[in-house]
C-alpha positions as CSV (number, residue, x, y, z in Angstrom):
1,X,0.0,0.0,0.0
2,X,1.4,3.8,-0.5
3,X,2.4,5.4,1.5
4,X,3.1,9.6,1.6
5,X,4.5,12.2,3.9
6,X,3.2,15.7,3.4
7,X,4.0,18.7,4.7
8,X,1.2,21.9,4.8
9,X,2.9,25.2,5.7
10,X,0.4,27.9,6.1
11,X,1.0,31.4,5.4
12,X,0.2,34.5,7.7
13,X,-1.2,31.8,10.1
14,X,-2.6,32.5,13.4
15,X,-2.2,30.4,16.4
16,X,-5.5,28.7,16.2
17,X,-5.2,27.6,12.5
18,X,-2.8,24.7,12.7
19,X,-5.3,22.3,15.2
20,X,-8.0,23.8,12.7
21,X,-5.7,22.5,10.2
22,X,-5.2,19.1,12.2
23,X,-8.7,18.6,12.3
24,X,-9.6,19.0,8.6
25,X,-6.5,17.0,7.6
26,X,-7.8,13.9,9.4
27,X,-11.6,14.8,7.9
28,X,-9.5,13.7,4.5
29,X,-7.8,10.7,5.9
30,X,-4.5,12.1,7.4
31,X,-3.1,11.3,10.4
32,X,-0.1,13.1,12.4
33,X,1.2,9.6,13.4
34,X,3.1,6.7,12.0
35,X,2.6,3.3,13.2
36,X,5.5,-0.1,13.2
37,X,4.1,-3.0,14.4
38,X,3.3,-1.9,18.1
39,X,4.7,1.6,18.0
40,X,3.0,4.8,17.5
41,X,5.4,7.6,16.4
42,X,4.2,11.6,16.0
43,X,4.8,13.3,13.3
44,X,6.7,16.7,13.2
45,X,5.1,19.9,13.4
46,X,3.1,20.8,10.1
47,X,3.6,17.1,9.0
48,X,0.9,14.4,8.3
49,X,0.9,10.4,6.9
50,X,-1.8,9.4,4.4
51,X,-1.4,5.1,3.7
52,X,-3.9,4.4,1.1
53,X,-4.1,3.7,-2.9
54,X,-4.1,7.2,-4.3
55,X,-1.4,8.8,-6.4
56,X,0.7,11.9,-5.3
57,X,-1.8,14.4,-6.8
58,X,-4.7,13.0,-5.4
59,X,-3.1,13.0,-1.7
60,X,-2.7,16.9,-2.8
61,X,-5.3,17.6,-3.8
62,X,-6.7,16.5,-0.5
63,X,-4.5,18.2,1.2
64,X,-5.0,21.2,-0.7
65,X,-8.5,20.9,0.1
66,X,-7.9,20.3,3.6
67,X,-5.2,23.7,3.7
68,X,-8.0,26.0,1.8
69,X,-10.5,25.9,4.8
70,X,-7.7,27.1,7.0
71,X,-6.0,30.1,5.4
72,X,-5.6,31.4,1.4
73,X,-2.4,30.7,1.0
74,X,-0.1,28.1,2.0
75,X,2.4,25.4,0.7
76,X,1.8,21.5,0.1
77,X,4.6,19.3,-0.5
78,X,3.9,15.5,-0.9
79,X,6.6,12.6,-1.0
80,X,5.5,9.3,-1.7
81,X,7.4,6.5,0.1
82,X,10.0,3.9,-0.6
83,X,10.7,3.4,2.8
84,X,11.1,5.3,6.3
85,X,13.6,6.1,9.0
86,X,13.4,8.6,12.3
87,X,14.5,9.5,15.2
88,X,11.5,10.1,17.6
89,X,12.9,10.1,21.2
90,X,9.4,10.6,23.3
């Protein structure tokens, strides 16, 4: 299954727009966690995983869709993946 780490960085944001943000993000099927067998690692800041068949456009286009009932203008970058690594100490 794919797999896709994108990144929403909203412009001219105020402090209550990135849990607004959050919340319409997981209305389109994001989450702000990653899961390996038992473990649940958090995302970074502005960061969400999408695991599902779609292709790169379509997860941006959600997220687009998700980023336009936030704020005007913003930035959407999506990176489908071949694989992951972190460091996630909490």
């Amino acid at each position: 299954m794919p797999r896709f780490t994108t990144r929403v960085e909203l412009h001219d944001e105020e402090s209550s727009d990135y849990p607004k943000l959050h919340k319409a993000m997981e209305a389109k099927g994001f989450t702000r966690t990653i899961k390996v067998k038992d473990a649940v690692y958090h995302m970074p800041t502005a960061e969400y995983n999408y695991d599902g068949e779609a292709t790169r456009e379509q997860v941006r286009d959600k997220a687009v869709a998700a980023a336009k009932t936030v704020r005007p203008k913003f930035d959407v970058l999506v990176t489908e993946s071949n694989g992951r690594c972190w460091h996630n100490p909490d």
